[in-house]
C-alpha positions in Angstrom: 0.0 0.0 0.0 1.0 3.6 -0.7 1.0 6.5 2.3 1.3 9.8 1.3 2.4 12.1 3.7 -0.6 13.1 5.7 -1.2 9.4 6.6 -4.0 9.1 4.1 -3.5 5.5 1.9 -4.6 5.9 -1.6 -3.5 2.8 -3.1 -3.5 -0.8 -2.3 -2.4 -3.7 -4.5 -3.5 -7.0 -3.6 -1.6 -8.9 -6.1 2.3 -9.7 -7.6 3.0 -7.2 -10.7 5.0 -3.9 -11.5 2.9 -1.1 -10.8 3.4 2.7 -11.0 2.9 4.8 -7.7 1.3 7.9 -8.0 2.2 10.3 -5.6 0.4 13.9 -4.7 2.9 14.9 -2.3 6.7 15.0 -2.5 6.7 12.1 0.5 5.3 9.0 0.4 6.0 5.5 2.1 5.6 1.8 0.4 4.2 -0.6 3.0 4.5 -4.2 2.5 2.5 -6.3 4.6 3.3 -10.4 4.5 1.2 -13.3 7.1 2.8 -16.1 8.0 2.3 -19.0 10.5 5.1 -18.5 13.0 5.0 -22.4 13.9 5.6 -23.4 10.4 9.6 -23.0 9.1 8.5 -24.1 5.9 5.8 -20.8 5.8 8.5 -18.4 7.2 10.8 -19.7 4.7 8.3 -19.1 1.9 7.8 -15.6 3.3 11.3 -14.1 3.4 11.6 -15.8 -0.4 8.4 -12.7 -1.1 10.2 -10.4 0.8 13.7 -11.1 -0.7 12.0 -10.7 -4.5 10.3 -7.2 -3.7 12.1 -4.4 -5.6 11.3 -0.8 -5.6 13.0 1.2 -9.2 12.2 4.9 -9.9 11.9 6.2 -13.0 14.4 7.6 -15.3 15.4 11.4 -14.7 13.6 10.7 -10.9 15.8 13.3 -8.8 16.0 12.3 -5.0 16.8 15.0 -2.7 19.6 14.2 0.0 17.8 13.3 3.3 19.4 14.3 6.3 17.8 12.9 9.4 17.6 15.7 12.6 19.1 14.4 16.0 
């Protein structure tokens, strides 16, 4: 799911594919949210497989400002 910057969540994606993120702010977060059964290696295994083939590319001519975090 996408969160722009006020907290508001204007997109959700429910299944595998490449999708473009439209943002309306200059800040917004990607949340990925997984279950798995705890008890079961097997299911925790399959779930950091997901999680290890998630990938997040801008687009060409994207400029990032520097963040610098405030102590």
């Amino acid at each position: 799911m996408i969160m722009q910057n006020d907290d508001f969540t204007d997109q959700v994606f429910y299944s595998p594919g490449a999708f473009d993120i439209k943002s309306q702010t200059k800040f917004a977060a990607i949340i990925v949210r997984t279950q798995v059964n705890p008890s079961d290696p097997e299911d925790i295994n399959s779930v950091h497989q997901l999680q290890n083939n998630i990938t997040v590319t801008r687009s060409e001519g994207t400029k990032v400002k520097d963040y610098k975090p405030v102590n």
